[in-house]
C-alpha positions, 0 to 999 in steps of 0.5 A: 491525492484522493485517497490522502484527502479521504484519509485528512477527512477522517483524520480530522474527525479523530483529531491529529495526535501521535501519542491517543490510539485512533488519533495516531493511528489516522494520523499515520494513514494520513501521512502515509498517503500524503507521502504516496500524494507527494511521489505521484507529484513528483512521479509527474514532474519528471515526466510533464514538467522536466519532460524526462524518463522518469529514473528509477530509482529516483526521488520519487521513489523515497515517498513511494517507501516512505509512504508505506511504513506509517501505512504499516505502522497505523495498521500495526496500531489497529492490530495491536488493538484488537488482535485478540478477536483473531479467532485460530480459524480466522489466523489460518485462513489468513496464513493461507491468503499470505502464503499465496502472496509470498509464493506468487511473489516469490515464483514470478516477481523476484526471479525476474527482477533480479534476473538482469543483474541490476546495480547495487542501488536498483537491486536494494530499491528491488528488494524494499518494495516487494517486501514492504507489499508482502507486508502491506498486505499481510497486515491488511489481511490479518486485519480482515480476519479480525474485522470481518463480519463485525460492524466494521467490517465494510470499510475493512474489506474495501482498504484490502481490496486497494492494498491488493491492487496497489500490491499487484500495480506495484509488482507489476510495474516492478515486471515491466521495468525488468523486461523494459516495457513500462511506459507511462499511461499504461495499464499497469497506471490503471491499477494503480488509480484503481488502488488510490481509489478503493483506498479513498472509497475505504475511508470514505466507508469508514467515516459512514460507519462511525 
């Protein structure tokens, strides 16, 4: 919820449109976070309201993935933007951050996850998340190479550190759920409020730089 305030702060400031850049592009941020705000809701209403194991896949599920994809969508904006400050030297150290990611995800992660033969509908939802963190993060990467060392810089390197943590909450939570040792308030939930955190912090910056 914190990091869905921080953005509607920010989105306020540019105003809400889908069709002006920034306007979009925090528009989209906003949205996307209020739907992460919305599956940690629903998240909590299994478990404190209905007072059942959360399933998964479940309802909550759908904004933990819908929240992603305008997230990717105002990072593709900011890219699309400024992409030509992406330096050859900057893009390789970028393709070498997100080759590291895709082979720990790849070694580690998957393997495990798809190791229990899951159902069709579990196995899908398996296959969108890391896929959507590979691609979260690759963006937010190449989005620190653009910005780095820039005047915006500062809010850049804080919104990569959340995307890392909330990538490696999610894994994580996808490796425990495969070997059955989730439960809730777990370190892996740590990570995750960790994530929520920097994010809002990340907005908070940029509105201090603008």
């Amino acid at each position: 919820m914190v990091a869905f305030l921080s953005s509607l702060s920010c989105m306020r400031r540019y105003g809400f449109s889908l069709k002006l850049n920034f306007q979009a592009i925090w528009s989209l941020f906003t949205l996307g976070t209020g739907l992460w705000a919305a599956a940690e809701c629903t998240w909590a209403a299994y478990y404190f309201i209905l007072k059942i194991a959360v399933p998964y896949p479940s309802l909550a599920d759908i904004f933990y993935v819908g929240g992603y994809l305008p997230i990717i969508a105002g990072l593709l904006g900011y890219l699309d933007t400024f992409h030509v400050a992406l330096t050859r030297r900057r893009l390789a150290y970028s393709f070498v951050a997100i080759s590291v990611a895709v082979a720990l995800a790849l070694l580690f992660v998957l393997p495990v996850e798809l190791g229990k033969n899951p159902p069709p509908l579990t196995f899908l939802t398996d296959m969108i998340y890391p896929a959507l963190d590979l691609l979260l993060l690759s963006l937010a990467v190449l989005s620190l190479g653009i910005f780095v060392g820039g005047t915006i810089a500062k809010w850049w390197m804080i919104f990569g550190v959340g995307a890392t943590l909330y990538v490696i909450g999610d894994e994580f939570f996808l490796y425990q759920v495969a070997h059955g040792t989730y439960y809730n308030g777990s370190v892996d939930d740590l990570i995750f409020l960790l994530g929520y955190l920097t994010f809002a912090l990340a907005f908070y910056a940029h509105r201090k730089e603008f």
